[in-house]
Structure formats: C-alpha cells, structure tokens
N, CA, C and O atoms as CSV, one atom per row, in Angstrom:
chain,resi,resn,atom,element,x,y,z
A,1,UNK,N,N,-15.717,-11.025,-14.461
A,1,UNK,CA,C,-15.643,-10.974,-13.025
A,1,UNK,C,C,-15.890,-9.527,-12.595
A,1,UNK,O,O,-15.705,-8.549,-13.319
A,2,UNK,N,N,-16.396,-9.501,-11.144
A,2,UNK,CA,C,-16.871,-7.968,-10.854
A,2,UNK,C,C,-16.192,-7.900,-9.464
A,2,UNK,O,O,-16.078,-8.848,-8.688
A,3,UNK,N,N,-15.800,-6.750,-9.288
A,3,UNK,CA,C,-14.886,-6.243,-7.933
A,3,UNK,C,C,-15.445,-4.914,-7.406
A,3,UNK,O,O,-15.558,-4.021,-8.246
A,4,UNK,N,N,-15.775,-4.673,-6.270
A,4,UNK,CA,C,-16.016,-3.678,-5.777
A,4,UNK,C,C,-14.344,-2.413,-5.658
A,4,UNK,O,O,-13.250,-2.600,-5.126
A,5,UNK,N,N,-14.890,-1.250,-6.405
A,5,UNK,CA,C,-14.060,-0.359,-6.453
A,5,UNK,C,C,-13.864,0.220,-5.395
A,5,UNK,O,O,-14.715,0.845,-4.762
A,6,UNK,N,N,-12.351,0.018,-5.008
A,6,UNK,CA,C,-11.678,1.039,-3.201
A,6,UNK,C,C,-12.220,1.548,-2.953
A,6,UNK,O,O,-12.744,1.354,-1.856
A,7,UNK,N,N,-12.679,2.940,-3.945
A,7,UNK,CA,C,-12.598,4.078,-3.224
A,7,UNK,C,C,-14.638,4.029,-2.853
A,7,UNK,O,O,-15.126,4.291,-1.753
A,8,UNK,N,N,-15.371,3.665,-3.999
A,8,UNK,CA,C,-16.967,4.617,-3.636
A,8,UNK,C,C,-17.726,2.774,-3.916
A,8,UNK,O,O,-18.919,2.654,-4.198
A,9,UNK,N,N,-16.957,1.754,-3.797
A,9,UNK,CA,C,-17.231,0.332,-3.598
A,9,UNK,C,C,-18.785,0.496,-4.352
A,9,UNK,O,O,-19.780,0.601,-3.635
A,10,UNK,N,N,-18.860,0.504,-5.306
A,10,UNK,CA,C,-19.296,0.613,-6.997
A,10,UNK,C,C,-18.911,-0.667,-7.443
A,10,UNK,O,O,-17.726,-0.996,-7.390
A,11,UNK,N,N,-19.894,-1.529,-7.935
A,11,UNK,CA,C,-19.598,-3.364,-8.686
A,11,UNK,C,C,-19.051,-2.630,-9.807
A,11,UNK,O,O,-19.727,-1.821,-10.443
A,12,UNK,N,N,-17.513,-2.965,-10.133
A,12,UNK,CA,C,-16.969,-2.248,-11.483
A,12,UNK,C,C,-16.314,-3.900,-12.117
A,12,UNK,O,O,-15.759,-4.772,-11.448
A,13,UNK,N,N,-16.663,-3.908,-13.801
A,13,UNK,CA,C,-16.387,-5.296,-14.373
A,13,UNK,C,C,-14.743,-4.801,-14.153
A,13,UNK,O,O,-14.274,-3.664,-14.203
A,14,UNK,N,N,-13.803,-6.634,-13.789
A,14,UNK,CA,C,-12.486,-6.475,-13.846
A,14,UNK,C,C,-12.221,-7.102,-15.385
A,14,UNK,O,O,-12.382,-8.199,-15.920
A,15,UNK,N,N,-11.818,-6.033,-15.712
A,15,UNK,CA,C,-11.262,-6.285,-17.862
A,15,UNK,C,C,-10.118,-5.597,-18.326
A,15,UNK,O,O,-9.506,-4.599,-17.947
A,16,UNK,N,N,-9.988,-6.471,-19.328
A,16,UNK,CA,C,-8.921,-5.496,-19.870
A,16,UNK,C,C,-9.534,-3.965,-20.538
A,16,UNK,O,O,-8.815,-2.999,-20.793
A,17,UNK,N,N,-11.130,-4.028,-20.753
A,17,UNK,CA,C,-11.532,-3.037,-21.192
A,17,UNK,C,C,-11.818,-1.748,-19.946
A,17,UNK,O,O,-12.348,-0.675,-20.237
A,18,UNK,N,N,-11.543,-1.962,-19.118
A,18,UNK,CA,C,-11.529,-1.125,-17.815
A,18,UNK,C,C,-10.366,-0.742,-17.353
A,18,UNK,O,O,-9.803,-1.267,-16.392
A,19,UNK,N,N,-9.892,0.294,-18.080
A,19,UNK,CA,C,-8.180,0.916,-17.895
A,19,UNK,C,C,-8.003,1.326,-16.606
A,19,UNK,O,O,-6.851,1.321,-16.173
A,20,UNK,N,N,-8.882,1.674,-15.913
A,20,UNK,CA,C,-8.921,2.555,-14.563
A,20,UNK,C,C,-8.718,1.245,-12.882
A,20,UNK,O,O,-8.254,1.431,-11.757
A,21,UNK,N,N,-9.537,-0.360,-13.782
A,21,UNK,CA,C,-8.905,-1.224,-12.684
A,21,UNK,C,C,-8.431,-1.202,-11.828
A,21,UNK,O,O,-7.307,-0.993,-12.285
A,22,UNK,N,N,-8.264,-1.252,-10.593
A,22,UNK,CA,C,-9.748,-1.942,-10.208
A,22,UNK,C,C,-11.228,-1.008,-9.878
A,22,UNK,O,O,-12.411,-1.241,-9.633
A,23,UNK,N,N,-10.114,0.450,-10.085
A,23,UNK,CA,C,-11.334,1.402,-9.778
A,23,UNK,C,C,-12.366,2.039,-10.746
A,23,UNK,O,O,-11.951,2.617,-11.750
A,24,UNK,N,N,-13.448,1.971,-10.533
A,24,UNK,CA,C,-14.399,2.445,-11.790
A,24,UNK,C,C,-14.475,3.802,-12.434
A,24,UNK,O,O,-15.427,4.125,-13.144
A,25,UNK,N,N,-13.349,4.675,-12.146
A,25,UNK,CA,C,-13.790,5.575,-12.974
A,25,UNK,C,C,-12.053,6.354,-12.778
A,25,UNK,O,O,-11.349,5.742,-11.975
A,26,UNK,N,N,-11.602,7.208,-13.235
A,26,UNK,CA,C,-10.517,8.091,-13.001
A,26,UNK,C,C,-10.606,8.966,-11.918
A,26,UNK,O,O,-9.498,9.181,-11.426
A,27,UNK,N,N,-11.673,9.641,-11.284
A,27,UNK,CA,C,-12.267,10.171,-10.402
A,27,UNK,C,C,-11.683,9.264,-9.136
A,27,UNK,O,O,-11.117,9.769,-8.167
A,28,UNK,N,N,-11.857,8.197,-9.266
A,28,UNK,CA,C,-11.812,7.110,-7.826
A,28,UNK,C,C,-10.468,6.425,-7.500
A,28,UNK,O,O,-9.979,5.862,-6.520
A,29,UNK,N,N,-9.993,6.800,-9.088
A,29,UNK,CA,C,-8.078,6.854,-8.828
A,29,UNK,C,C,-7.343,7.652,-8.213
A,29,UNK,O,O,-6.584,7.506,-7.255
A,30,UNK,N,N,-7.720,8.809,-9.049
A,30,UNK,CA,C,-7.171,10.080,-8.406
A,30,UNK,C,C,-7.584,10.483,-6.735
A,30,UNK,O,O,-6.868,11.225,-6.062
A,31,UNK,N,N,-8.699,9.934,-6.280
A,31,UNK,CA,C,-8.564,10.001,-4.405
A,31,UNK,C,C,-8.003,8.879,-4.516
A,31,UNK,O,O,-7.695,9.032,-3.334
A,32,UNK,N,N,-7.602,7.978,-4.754
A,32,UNK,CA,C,-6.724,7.067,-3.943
A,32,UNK,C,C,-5.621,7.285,-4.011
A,32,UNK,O,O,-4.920,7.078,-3.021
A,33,UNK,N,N,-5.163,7.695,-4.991
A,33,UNK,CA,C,-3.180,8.485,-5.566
A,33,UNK,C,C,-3.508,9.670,-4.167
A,33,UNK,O,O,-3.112,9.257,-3.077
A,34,UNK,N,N,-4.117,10.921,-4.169
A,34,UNK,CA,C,-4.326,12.077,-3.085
A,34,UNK,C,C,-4.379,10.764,-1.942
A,34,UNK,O,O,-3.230,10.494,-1.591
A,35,UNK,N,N,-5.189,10.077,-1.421
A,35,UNK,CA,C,-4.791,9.582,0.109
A,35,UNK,C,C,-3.621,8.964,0.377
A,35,UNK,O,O,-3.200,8.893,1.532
A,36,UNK,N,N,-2.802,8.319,-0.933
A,36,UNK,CA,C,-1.715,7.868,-0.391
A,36,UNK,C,C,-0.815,9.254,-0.312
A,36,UNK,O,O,0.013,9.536,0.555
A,37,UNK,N,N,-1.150,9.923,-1.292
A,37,UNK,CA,C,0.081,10.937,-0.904
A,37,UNK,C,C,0.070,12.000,-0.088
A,37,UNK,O,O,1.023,12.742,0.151
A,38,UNK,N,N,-1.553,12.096,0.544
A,38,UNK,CA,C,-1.571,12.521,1.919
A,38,UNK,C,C,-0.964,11.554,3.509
A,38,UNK,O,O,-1.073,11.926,4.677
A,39,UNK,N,N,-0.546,10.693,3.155
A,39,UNK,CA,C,-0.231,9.190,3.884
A,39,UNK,C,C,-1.548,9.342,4.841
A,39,UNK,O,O,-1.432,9.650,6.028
A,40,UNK,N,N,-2.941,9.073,4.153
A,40,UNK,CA,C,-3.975,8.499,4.832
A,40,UNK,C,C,-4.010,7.161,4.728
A,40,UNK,O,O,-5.000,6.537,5.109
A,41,UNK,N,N,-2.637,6.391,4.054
A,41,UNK,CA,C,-2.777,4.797,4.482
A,41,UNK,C,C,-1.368,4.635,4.701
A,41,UNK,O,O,-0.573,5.452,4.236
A,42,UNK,N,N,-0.905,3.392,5.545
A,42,UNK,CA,C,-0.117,3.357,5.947
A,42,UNK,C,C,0.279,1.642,5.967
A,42,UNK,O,O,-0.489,0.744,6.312
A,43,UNK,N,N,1.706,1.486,5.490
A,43,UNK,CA,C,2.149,0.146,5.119
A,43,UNK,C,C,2.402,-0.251,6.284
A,43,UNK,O,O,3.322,0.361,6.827
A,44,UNK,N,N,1.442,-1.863,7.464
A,44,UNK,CA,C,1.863,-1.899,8.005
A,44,UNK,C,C,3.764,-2.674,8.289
A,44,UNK,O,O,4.322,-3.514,7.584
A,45,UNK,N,N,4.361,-1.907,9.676
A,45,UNK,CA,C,5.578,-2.352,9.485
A,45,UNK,C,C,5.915,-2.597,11.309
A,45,UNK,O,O,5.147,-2.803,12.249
A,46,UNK,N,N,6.858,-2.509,11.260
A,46,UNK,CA,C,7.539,-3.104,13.001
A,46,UNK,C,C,8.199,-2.044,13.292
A,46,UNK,O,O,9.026,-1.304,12.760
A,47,UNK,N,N,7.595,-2.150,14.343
A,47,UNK,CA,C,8.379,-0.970,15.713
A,47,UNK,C,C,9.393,-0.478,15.056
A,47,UNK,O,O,10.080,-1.243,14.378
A,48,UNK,N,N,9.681,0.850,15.122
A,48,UNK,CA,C,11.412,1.111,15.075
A,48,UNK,C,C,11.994,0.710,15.959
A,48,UNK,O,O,12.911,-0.084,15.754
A,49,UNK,N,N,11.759,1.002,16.878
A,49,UNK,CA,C,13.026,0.475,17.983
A,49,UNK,C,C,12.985,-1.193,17.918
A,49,UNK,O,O,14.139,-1.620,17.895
A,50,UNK,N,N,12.530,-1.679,17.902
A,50,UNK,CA,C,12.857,-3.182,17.664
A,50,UNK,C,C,13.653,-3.200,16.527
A,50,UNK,O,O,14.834,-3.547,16.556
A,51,UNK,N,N,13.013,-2.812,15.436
A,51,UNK,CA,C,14.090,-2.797,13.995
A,51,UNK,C,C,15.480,-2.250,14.342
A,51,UNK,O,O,16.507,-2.853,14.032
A,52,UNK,N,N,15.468,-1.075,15.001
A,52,UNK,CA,C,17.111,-0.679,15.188
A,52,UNK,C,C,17.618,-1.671,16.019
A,52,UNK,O,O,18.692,-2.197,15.726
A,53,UNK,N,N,16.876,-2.073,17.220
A,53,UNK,CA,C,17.792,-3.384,17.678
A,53,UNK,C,C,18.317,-4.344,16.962
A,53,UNK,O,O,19.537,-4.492,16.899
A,54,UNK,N,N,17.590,-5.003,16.424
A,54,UNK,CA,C,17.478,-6.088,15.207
A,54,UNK,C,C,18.795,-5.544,14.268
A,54,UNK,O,O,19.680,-6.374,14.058
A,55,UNK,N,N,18.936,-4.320,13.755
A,55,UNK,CA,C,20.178,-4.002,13.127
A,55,UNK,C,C,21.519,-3.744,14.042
A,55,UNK,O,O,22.645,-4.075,13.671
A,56,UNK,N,N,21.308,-3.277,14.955
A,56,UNK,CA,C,22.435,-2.991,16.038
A,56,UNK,C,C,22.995,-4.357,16.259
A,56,UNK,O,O,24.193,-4.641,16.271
A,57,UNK,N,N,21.962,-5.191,16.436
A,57,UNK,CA,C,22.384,-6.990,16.816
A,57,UNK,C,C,23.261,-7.319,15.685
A,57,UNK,O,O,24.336,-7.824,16.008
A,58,UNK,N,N,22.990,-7.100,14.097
A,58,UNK,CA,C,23.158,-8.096,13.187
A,58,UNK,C,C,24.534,-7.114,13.218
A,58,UNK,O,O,25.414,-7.975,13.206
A,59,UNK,N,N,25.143,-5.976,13.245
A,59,UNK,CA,C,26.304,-5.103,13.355
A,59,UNK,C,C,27.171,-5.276,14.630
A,59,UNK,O,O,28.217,-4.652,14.807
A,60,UNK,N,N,26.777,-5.956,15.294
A,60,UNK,CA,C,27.668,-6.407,16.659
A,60,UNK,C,C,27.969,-7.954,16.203
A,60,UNK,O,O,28.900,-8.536,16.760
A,61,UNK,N,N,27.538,-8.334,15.641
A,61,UNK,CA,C,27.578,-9.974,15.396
A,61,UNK,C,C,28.678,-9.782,14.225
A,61,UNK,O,O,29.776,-10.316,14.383
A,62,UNK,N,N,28.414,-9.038,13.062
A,62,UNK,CA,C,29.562,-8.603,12.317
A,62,UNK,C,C,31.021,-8.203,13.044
A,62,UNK,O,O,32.096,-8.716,12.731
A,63,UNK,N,N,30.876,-7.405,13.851
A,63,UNK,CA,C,32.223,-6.774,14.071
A,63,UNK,C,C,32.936,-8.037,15.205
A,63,UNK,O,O,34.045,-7.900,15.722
A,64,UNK,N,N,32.113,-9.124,15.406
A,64,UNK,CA,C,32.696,-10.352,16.653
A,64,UNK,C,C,33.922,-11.032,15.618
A,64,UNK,O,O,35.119,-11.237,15.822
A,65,UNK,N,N,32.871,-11.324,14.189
A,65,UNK,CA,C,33.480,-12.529,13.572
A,65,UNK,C,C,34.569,-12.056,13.072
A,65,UNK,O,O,35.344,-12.798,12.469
C-alpha cells in the first residue's frame, strides 16, 4: 500500500520496511516533530469559556447533592 507523506506528499510504500512511516524519509519527520513543537498545529478543542462553564456546572451540581 502507498500513502502520501505529511510533510513533502511524496507516494512513500506503507511497510514494515519503512521505519520513518508514514513519512518518507527522517528529514520529513523531523519538520513535523519542529511544527508540532513550534505549535504550528493545533488539536482541535472547545471554547474555554464554555468548558469552564461546563465544569463550574458539574461543581455546583456536586456541592447541591
């Protein structure tokens, strides 16, 4: 099977003989390790302020019962 690699989308075979999976080379790992740890990607998630509501709620509902 063949997968286009993240970073330079290169047809790289998916194997066990391809340690670098899914990306084709070590080169194309290492910018993807540097963009996450520049946070050039970002997990999407929910509002904070909704989330703190959402916890403020479930901590008022605690302290009723």
């Amino acid at each position: 099977m063949f997968v286009q690699c993240p970073t330079c989308k290169q047809s790289v075979e998916w194997s066990e003989d391809n340690r670098y999976r899914p990306f084709c080379s070590e080169r194309c790992k290492l910018i993807d390790l540097g963009a996450w740890a520049n946070e050039e990607y970002r997990v999407p998630s929910e509002d904070e302020d909704a989330l703190s509501d959402a916890y403020q709620q479930s901590e008022n509902r605690k302290v009723e019962e």
